[in-house]
MOPAC internal coordinates of N, CA, C and O (Angstrom, degrees):
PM7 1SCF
backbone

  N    0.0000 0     0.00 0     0.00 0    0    0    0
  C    1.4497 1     0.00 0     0.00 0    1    0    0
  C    1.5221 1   110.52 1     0.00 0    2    1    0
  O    1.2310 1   115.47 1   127.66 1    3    2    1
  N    1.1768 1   126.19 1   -52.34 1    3    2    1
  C    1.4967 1   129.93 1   176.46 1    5    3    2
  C    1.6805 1   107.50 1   -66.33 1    6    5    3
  O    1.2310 1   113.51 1   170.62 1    7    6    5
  N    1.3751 1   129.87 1    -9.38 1    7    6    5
  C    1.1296 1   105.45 1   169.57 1    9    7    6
  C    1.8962 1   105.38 1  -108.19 1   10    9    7
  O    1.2310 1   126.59 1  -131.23 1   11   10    9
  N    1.3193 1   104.93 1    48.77 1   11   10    9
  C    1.3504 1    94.25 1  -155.11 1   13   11   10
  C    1.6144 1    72.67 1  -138.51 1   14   13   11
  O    1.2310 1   114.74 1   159.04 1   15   14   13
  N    1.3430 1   127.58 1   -20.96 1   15   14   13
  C    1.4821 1   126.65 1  -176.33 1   17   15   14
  C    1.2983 1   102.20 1  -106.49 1   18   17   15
  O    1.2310 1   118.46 1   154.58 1   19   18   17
  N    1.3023 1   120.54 1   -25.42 1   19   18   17
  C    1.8002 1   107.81 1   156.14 1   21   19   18
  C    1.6908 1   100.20 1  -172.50 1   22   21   19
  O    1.2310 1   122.15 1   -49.72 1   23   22   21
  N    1.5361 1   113.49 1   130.28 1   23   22   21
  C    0.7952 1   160.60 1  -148.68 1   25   23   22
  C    1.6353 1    93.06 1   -79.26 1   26   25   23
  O    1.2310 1   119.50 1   122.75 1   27   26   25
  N    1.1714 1   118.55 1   -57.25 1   27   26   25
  C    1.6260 1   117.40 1  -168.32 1   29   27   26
  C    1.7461 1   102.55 1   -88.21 1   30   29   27
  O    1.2310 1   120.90 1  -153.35 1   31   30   29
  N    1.2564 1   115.88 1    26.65 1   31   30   29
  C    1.9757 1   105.15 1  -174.37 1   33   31   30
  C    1.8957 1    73.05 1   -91.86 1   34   33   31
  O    1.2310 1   123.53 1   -34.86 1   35   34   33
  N    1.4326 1   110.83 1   145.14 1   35   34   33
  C    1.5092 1   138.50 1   178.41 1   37   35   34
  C    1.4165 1   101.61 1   -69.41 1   38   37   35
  O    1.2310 1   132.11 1   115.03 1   39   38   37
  N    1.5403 1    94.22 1   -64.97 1   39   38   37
  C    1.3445 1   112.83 1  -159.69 1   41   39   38
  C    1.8407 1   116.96 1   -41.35 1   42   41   39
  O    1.2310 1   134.81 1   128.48 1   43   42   41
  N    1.7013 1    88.95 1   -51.52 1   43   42   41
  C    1.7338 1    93.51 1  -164.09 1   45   43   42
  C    1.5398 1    90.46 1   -80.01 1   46   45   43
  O    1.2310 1   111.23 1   176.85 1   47   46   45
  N    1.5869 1   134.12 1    -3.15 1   47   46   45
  C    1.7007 1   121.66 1   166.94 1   49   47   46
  C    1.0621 1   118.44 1   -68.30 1   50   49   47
  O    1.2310 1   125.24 1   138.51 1   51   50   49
  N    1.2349 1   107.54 1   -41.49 1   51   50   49
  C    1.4991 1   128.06 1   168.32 1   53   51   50
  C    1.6190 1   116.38 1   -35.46 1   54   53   51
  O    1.2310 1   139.62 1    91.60 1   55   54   53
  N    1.2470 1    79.55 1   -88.40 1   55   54   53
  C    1.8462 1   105.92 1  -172.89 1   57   55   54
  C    1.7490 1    93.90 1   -51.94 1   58   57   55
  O    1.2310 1   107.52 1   140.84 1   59   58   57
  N    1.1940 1   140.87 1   -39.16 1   59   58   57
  C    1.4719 1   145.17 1  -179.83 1   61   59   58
  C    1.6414 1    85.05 1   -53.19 1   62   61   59
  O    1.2310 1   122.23 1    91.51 1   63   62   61
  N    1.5914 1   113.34 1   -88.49 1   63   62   61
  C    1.5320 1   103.44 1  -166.94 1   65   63   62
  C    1.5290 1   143.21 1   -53.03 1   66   65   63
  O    1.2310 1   139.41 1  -178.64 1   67   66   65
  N    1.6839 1    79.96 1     1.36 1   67   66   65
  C    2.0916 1    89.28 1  -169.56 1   69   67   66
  C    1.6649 1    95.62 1   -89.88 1   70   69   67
  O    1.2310 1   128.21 1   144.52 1   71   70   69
  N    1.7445 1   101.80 1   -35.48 1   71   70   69
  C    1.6342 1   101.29 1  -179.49 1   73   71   70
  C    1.5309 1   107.05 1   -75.46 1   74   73   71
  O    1.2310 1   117.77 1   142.54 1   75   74   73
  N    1.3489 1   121.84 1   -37.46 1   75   74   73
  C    1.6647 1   111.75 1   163.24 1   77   75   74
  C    1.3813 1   131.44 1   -41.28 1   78   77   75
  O    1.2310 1   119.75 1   150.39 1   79   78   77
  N    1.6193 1   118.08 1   -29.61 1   79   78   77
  C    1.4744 1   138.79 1   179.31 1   81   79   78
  C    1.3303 1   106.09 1   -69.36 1   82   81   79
  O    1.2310 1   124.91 1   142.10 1   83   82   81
  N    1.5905 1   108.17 1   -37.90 1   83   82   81
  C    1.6183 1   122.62 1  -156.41 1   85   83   82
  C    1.3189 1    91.54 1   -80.79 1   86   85   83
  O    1.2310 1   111.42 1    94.18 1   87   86   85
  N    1.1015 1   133.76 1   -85.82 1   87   86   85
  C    1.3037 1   149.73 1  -178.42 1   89   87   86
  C    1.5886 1   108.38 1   -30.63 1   90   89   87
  O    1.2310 1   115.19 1   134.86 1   91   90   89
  N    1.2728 1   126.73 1   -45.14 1   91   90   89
  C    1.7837 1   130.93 1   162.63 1   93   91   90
  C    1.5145 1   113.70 1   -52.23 1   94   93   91
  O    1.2310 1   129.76 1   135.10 1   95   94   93
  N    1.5514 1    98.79 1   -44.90 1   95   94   93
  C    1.6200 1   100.34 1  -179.86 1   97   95   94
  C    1.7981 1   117.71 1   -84.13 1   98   97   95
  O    1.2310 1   120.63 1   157.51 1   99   98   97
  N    1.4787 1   116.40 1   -22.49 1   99   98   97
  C    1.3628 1   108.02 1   155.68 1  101   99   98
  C    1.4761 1   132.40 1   -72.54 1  102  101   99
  O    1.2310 1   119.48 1   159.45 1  103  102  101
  N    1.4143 1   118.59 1   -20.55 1  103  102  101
  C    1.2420 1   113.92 1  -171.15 1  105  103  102
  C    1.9606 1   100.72 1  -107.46 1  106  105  103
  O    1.2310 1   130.35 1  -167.54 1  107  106  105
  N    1.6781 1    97.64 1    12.46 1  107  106  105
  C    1.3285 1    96.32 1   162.16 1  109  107  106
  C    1.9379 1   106.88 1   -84.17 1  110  109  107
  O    1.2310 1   135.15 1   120.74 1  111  110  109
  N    1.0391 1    88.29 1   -59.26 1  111  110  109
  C    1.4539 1    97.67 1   170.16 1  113  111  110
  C    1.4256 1   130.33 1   -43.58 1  114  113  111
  O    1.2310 1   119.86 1   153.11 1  115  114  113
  N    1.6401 1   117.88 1   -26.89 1  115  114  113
  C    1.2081 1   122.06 1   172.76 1  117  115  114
  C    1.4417 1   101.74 1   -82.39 1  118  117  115
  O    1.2310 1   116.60 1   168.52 1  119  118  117
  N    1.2026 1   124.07 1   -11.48 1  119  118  117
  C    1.2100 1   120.40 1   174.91 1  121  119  118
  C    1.0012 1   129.06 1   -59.57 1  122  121  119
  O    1.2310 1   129.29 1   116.64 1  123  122  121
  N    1.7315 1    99.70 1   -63.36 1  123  122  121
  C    1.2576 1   111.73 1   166.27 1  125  123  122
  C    1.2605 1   148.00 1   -71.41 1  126  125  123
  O    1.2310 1   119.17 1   174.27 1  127  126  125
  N    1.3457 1   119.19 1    -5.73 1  127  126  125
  C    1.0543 1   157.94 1  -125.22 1  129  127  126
  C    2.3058 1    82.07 1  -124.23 1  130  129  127
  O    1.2310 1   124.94 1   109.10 1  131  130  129
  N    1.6135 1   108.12 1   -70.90 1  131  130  129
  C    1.4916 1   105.66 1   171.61 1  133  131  130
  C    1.3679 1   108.89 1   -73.16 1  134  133  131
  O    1.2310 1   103.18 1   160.56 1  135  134  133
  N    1.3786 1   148.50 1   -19.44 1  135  134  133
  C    1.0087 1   124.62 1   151.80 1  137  135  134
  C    1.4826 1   128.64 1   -36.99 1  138  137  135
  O    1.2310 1   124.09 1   114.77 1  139  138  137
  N    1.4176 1   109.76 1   -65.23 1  139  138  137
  C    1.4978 1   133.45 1   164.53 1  141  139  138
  C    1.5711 1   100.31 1   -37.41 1  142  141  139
  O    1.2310 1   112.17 1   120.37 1  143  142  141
  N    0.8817 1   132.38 1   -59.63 1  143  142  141
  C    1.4516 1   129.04 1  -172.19 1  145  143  142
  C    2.2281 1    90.25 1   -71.67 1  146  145  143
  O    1.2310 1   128.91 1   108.64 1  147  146  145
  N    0.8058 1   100.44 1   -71.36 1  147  146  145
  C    1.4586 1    79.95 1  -164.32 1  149  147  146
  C    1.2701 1   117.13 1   -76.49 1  150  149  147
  O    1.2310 1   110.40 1  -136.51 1  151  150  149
  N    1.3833 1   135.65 1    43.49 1  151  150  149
  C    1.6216 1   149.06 1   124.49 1  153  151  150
  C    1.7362 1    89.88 1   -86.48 1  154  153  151
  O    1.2310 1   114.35 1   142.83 1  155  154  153
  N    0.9215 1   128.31 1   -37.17 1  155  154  153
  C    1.8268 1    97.95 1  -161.31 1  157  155  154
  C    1.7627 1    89.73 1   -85.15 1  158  157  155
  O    1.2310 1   109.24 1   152.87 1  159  158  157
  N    0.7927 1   137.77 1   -27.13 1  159  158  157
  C    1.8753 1   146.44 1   163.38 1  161  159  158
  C    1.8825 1   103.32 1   -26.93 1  162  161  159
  O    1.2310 1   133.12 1   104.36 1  163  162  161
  N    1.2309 1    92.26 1   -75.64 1  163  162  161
  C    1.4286 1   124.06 1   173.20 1  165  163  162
  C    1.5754 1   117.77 1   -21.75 1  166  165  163
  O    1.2310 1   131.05 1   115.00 1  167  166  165
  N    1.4008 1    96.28 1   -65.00 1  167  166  165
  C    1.7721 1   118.02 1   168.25 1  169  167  166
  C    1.4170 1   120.35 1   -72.23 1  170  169  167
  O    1.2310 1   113.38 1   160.57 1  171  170  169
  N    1.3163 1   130.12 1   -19.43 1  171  170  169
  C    0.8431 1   138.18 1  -155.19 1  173  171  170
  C    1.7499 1   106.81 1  -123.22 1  174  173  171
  O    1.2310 1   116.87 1   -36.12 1  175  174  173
  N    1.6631 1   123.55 1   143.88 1  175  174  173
  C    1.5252 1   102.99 1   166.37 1  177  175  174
  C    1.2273 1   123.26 1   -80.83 1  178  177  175
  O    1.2310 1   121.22 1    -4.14 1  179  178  177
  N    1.2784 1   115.27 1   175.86 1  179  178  177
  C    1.5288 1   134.59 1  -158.41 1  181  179  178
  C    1.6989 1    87.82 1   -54.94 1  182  181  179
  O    1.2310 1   133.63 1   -24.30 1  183  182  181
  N    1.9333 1    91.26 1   155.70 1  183  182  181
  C    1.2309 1    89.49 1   175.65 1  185  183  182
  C    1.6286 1   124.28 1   -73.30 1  186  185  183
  O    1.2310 1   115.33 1   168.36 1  187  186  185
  N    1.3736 1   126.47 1   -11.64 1  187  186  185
  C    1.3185 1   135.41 1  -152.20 1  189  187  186
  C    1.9637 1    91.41 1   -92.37 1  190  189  187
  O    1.2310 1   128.31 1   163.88 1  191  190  189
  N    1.3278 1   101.61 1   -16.12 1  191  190  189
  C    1.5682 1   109.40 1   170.35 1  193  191  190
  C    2.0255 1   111.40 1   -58.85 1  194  193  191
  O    1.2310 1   136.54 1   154.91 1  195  194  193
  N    1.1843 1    85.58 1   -25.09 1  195  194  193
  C    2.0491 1    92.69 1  -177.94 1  197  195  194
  C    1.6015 1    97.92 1   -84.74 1  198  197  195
  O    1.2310 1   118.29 1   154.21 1  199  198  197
  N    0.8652 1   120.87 1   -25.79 1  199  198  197
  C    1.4795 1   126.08 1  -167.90 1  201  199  198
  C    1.2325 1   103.59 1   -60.22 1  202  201  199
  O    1.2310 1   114.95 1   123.85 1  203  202  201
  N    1.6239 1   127.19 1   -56.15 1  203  202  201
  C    1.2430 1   144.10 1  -126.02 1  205  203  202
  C    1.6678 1    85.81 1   -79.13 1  206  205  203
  O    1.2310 1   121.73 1   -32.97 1  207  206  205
  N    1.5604 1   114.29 1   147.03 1  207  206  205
  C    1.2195 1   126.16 1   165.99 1  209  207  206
  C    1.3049 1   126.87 1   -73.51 1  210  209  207
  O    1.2310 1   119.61 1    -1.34 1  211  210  209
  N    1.3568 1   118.36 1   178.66 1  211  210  209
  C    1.8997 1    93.78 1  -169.90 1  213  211  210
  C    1.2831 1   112.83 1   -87.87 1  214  213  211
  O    1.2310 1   116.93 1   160.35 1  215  214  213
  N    1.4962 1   123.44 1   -19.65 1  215  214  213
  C    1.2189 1   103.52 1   170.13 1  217  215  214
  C    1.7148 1   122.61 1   -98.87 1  218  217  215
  O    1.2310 1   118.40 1  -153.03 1  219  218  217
  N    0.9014 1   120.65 1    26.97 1  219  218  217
  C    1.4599 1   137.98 1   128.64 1  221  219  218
  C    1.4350 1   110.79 1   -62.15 1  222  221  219
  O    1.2310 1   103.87 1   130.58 1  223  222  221
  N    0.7798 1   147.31 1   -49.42 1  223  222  221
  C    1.4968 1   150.48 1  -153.43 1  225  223  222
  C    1.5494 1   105.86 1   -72.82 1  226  225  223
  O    1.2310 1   137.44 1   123.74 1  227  226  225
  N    2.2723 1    83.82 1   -56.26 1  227  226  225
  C    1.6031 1    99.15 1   177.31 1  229  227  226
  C    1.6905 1   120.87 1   -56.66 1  230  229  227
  O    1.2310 1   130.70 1   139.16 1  231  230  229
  N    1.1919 1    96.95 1   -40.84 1  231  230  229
  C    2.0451 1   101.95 1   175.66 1  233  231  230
  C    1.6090 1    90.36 1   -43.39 1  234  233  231
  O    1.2310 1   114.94 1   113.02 1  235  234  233
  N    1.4730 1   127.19 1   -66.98 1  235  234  233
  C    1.5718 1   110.77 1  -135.50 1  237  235  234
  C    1.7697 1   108.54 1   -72.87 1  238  237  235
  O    1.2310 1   127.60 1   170.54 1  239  238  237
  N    1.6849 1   102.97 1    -9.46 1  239  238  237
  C    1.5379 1    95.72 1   174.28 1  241  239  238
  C    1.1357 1   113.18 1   -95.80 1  242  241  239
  O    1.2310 1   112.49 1   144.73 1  243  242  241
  N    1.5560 1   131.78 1   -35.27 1  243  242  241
  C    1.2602 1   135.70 1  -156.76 1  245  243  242
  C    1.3929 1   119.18 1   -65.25 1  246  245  243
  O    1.2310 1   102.81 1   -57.72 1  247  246  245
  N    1.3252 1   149.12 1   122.28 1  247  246  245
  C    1.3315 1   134.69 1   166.65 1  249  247  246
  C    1.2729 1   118.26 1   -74.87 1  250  249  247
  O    1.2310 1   122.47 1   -10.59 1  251  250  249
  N    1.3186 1   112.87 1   169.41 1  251  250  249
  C    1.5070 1   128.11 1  -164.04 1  253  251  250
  C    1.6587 1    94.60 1   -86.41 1  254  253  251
  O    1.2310 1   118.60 1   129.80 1  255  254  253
  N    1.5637 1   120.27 1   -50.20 1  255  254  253
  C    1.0583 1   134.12 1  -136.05 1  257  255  254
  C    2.1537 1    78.92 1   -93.82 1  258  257  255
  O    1.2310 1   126.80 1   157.44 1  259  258  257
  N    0.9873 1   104.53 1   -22.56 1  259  258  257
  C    1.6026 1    87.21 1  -162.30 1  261  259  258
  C    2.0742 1    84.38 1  -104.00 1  262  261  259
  O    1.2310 1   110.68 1  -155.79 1  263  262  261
  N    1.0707 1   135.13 1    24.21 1  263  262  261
  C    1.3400 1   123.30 1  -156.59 1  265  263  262
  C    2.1809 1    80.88 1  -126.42 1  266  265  263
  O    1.2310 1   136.27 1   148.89 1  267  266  265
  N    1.3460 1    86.11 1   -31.11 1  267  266  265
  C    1.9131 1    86.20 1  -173.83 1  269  267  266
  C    1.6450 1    99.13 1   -71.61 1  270  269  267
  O    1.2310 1   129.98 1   117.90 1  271  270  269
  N    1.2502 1    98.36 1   -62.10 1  271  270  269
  C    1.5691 1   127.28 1  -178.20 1  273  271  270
  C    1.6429 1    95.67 1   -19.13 1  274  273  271
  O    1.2310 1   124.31 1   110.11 1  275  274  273
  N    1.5831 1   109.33 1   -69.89 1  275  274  273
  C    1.5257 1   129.41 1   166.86 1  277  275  274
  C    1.9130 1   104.35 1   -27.34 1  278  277  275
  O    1.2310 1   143.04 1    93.34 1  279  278  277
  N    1.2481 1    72.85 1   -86.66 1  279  278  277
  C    1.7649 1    70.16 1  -176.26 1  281  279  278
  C    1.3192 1   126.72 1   -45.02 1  282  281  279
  O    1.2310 1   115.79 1   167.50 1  283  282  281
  N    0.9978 1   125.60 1   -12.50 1  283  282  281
  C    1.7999 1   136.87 1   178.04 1  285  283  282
  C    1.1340 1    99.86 1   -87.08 1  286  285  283
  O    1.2310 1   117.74 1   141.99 1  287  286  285
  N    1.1692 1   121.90 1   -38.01 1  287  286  285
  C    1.9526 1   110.56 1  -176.74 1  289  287  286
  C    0.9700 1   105.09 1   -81.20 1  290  289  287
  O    1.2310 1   110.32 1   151.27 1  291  290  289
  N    1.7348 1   135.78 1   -28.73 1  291  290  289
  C    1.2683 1   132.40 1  -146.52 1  293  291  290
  C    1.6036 1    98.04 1  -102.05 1  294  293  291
  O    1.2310 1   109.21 1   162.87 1  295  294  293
  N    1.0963 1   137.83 1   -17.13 1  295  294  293
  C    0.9074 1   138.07 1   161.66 1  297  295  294
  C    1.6183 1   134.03 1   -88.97 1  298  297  295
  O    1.2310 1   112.06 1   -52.72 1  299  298  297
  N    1.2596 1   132.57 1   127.28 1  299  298  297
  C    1.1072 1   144.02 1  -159.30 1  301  299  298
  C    1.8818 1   111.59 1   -65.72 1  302  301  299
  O    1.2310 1   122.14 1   -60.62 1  303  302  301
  N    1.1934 1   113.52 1   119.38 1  303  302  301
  C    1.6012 1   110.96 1   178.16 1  305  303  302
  C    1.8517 1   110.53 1   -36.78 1  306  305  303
  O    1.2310 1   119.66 1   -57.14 1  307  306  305
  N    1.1948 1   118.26 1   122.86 1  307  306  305
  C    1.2830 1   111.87 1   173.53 1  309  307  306
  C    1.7634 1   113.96 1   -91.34 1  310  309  307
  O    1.2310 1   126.12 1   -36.85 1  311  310  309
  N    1.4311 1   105.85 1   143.15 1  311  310  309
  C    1.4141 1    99.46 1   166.88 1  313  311  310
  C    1.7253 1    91.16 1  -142.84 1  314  313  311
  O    1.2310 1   133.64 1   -11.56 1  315  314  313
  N    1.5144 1    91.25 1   168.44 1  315  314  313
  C    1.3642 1   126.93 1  -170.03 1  317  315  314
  C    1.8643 1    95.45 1   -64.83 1  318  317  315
  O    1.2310 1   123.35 1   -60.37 1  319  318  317
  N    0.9352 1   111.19 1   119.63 1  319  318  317
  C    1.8635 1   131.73 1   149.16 1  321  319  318
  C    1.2013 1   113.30 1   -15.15 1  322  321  319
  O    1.2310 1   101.44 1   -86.25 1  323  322  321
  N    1.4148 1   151.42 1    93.75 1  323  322  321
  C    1.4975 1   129.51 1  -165.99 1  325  323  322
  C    2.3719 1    85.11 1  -126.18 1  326  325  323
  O    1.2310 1   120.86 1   -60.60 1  327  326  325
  N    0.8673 1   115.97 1   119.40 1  327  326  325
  C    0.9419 1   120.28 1   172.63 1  329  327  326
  C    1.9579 1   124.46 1   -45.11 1  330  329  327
  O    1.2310 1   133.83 1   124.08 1  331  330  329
  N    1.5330 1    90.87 1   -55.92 1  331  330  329
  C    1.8012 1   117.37 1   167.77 1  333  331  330
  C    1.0682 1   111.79 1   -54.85 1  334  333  331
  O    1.2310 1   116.16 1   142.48 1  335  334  333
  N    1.3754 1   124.91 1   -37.52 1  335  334  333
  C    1.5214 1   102.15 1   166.96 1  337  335  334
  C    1.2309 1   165.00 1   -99.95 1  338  337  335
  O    1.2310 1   129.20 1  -135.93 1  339  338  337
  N    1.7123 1    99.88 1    44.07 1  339  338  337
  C    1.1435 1   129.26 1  -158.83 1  341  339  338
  C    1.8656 1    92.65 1  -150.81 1  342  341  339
  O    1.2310 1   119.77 1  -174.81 1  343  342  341
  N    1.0906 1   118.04 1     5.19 1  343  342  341
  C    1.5536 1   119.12 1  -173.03 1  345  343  342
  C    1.6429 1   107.02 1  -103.17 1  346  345  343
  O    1.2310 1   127.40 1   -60.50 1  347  346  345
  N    1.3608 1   103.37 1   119.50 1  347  346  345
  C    1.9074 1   107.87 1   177.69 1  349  347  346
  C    1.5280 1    92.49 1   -83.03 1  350  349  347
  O    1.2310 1   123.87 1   -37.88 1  351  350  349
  N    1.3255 1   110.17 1   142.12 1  351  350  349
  C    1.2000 1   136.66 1   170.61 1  353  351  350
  C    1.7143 1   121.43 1  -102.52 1  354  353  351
  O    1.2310 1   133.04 1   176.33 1  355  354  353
  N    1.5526 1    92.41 1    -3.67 1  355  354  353
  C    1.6671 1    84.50 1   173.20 1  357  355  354
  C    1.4438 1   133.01 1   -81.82 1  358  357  355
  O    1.2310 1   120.75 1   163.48 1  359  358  357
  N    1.4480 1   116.16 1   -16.52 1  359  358  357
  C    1.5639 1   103.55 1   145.39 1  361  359  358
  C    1.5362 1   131.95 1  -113.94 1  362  361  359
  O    1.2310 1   136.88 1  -109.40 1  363  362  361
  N    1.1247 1    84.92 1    70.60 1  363  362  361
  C    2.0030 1    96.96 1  -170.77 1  365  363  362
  C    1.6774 1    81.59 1  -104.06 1  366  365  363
  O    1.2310 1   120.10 1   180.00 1  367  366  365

């Protein structure tokens, strides 16, 4: 605006080209700056991969075959209820 009401004020030429410099040198930096972010993107998985809850996470490592396996050890051999074998016979 001040160089638009006179043309020869220094000051607002000035201050126009120092903020022209500024503005070249930030959106250099934003440049580089999303570059940098999208090489580390690249290397890295998708972002919706951070999202995932943990047992989402747990499904994609866990096997089926080692998750049964689990449960077979962890559980105690069952047998059938037999009354007699748990019955003392010494005062029958």
């Amino acid at each position: 605006m001040a160089q638009q009401i006179d043309e020869n004020n220094l000051e607002a030429n000035q201050g126009s080209k120092q903020v022209q410099e500024d503005l070249m040198r930030l959106r250099e930096e934003i440049a580089k700056k999303a570059a940098q972010q999208q090489q580390a993107q690249q290397g890295k998985p998708q972002k919706q991969d951070e999202n995932l809850s943990f047992s989402t996470m747990l499904s994609q490592w866990k096997s089926e075959d080692k998750q049964r396996e689990y449960e077979e050890n962890r559980r105690a051999p069952t047998t059938k209820y037999d009354p007699d074998s748990k019955r003392i016979f010494k005062n029958w």
